[in-house]
N, C-alpha and C positions, 0 to 999 in steps of 0.2 A: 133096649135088648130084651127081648121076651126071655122067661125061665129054660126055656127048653135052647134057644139060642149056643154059642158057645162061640168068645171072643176072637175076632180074625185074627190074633197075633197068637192064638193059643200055640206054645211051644216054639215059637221063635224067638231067639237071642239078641240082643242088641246092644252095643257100648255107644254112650254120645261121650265123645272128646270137644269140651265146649270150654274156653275161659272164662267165660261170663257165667258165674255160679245161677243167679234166676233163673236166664235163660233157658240153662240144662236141669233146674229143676221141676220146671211147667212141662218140657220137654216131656221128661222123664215121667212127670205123673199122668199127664194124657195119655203117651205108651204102656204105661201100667192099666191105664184103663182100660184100651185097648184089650188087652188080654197078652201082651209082649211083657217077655222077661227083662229086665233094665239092667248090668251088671255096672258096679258102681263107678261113681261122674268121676272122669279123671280132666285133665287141664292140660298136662303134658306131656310130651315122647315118649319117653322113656317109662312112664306108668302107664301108659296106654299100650301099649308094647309088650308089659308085662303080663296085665290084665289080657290082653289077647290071647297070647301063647298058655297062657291056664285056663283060658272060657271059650275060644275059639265062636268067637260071635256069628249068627249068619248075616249080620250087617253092624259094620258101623258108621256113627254120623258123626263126620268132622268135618268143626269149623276150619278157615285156613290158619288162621290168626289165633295163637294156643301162648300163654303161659309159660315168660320166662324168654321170649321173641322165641319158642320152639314153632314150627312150620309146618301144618296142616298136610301141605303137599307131600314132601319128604315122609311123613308118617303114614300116608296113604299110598306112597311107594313100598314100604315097609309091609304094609298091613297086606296090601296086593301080595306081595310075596310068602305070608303066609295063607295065603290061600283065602281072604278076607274083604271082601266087597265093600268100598267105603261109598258115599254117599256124601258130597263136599253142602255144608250149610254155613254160606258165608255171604258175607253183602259185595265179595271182592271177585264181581263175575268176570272178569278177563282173565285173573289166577285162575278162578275155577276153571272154567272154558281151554286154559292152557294143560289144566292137568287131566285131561280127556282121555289118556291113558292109563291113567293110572286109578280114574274112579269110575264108580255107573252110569254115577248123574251128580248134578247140583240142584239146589232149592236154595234160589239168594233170598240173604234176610232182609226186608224182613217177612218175613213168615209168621201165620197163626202156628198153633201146636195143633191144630183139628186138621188144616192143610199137612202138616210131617207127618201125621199121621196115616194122612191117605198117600203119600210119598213111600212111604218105606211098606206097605200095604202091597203099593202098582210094584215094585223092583222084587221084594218076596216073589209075588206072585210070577211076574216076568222070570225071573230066576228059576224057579221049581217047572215051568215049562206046561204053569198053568191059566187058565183065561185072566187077566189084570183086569182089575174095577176101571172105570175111568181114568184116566190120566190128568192129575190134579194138574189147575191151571201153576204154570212157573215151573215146575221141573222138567230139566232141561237133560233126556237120559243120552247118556255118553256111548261108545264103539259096544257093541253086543261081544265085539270077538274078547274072548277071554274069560267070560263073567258067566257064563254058560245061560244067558238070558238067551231067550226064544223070539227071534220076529214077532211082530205085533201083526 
């Protein structure tokens, strides 16, 4: 990134709901690199839930499979309802695939953090109803109706 540059996440929000503590910490420091805001790693429901309704994220990424057998889908039911665009990052692509309703897209794992990065980059951008970069190979974007994404 040159000086004059400024980060394509600059001013966007993001919560990763990840059980696997590494995982969501590579995660999260790629994102920060990025130039994305990261609000802190939570594991399950009910703190990710929490954490929503106080930070109101413009995306977040959840695994299905969360800490405590809480259920990634369910909570991206949850998240949809408050007005919260999820982004399923899971290796469990027929759950994902099934909850086509209720999220953007998936990106099954496993996934580099450079790849989520150009993920959550292409759905921003589709969502704000402006040109998206490329379409990272593996993500798989879900029903436009709802999410106020724009036709490609």
């Amino acid at each position: 990134m040159t000086p004059n540059e400024k980060p394509a996440g600059l001013g966007k929000t993001l919560m990763i709901v990840e059980d696997e503590a590494l995982v969501a910490m590579i995660l999260r420091d790629e994102l920060v690199e990025a130039g994305y805001r990261v609000l802190d790693l939570t594991e399950r429901h009910a703190k990710a839930l929490e954490v929503a309704r106080q930070s109101r994220p413009d995306l977040a990424l959840v695994n299905i499979r969360l800490a405590g057998r809480d259920d990634g889908i369910e909570l991206a039911e949850h998240l949809k309802a408050l007005g919260i665009p999820v982004l399923l990052i899971s290796g469990q692509t027929s759950r994902a695939h099934s909850a086509r309703t209720v999220a953007v897209g998936s990106l099954p794992k496993p996934y580099n953090a450079a790849d989520m990065v150009l993920a959550v980059g292409y759905l921003l951008a589709r969502m704000a109803g402006e040109p998206p970069p490329p379409k990272p190979e593996g993500l798989e974007v879900f029903s436009e109706a709802g999410f106020g994404m724009e036709p490609v």
